[in-house]
N, C-alpha and C positions, 0 to 999 in steps of 0.2 A: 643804631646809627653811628656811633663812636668807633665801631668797627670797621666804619666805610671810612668817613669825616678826617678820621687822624691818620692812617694810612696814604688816603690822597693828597693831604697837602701836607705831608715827611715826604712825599716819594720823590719832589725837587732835590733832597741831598742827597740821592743816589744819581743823579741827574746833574751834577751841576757842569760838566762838559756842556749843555746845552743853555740857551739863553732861557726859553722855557723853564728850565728846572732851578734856575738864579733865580726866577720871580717867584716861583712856587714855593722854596725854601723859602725866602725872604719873606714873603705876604702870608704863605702858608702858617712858618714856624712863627711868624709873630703874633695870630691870631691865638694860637696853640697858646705861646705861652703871655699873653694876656690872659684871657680864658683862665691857666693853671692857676696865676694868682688870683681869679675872682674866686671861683671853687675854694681856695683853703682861705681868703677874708671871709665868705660868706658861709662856710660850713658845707656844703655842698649846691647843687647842680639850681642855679636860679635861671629865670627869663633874663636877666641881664648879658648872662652867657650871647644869646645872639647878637648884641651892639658891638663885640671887636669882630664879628664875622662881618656883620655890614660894614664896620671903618673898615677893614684888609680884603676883604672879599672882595667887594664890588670892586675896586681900582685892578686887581688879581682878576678878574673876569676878564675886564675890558681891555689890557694888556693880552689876555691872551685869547681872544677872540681876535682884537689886532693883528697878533702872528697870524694866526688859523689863516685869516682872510688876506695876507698882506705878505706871509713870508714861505719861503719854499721850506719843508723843514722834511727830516730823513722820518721813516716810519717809526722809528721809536718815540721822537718827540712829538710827533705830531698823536699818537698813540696816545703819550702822556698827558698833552696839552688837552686834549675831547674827552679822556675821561676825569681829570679835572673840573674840568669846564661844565660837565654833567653831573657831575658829584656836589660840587659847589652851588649852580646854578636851584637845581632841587634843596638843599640847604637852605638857601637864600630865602625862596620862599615860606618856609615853617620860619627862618629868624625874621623874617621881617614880621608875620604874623606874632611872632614871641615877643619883637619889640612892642610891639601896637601895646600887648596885655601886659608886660613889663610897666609899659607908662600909664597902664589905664590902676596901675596899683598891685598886681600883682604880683609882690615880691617876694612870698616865703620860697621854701624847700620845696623843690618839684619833688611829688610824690607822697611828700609828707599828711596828716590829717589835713592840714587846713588848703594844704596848696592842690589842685588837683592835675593832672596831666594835662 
């Protein structure tokens, strides 16, 4: 999944000519590097990880579902912005379920003995 997930929302810095690729970097790369600093506090990859996709995400969705629906944009952006928009959205759904289990107490190391996938 990290090989979709970080891809899609870096690919606004190659983009930032367009309005789409300002939010992407911006909402994108900030979830990213929330995220980097939870990974090296907690030692690696926890449920907490989904909580800065839902704070940057969601607001990053609905901006740019806005466009989609609202602004004329050339084939590239508008390219950009759907596969975003589908990368993120399927995301959404596993973190929000991560959060649920997150709050419901499970905190260790995904993958480790005690924590399970």
């Amino acid at each position: 999944m990290l090989l979709i997930l970080i891809p899609a929302n870096v690919s606004g810095l190659f983009f930032l000519e367009t309005t789409s690729g300002q939010w992407i970097a911006l909402l994108g790369s900030g979830a990213l590097a929330v995220n980097t600093v939870l990974v090296l506090i907690n030692g690696g990859f926890t449920r907490v990880l989904a909580l800065p996709h839902l704070l940057f995400w969601i607001p990053l969705e609905m901006v740019l579902l806005f466009r989609m629906l609202r602004v004329e944009m050339d084939f590239v952006e508008f390219t950009l912005t759907l596969a975003v928009l589908v990368v993120n959205a399927i995301s959404l759904v596993f973190d929000g379920l991560d959060a649920k289990r997150w709050y419901s107490g499970e905190k260790g190391i995904i993958g480790m003995d005690d924590e399970p996938f």
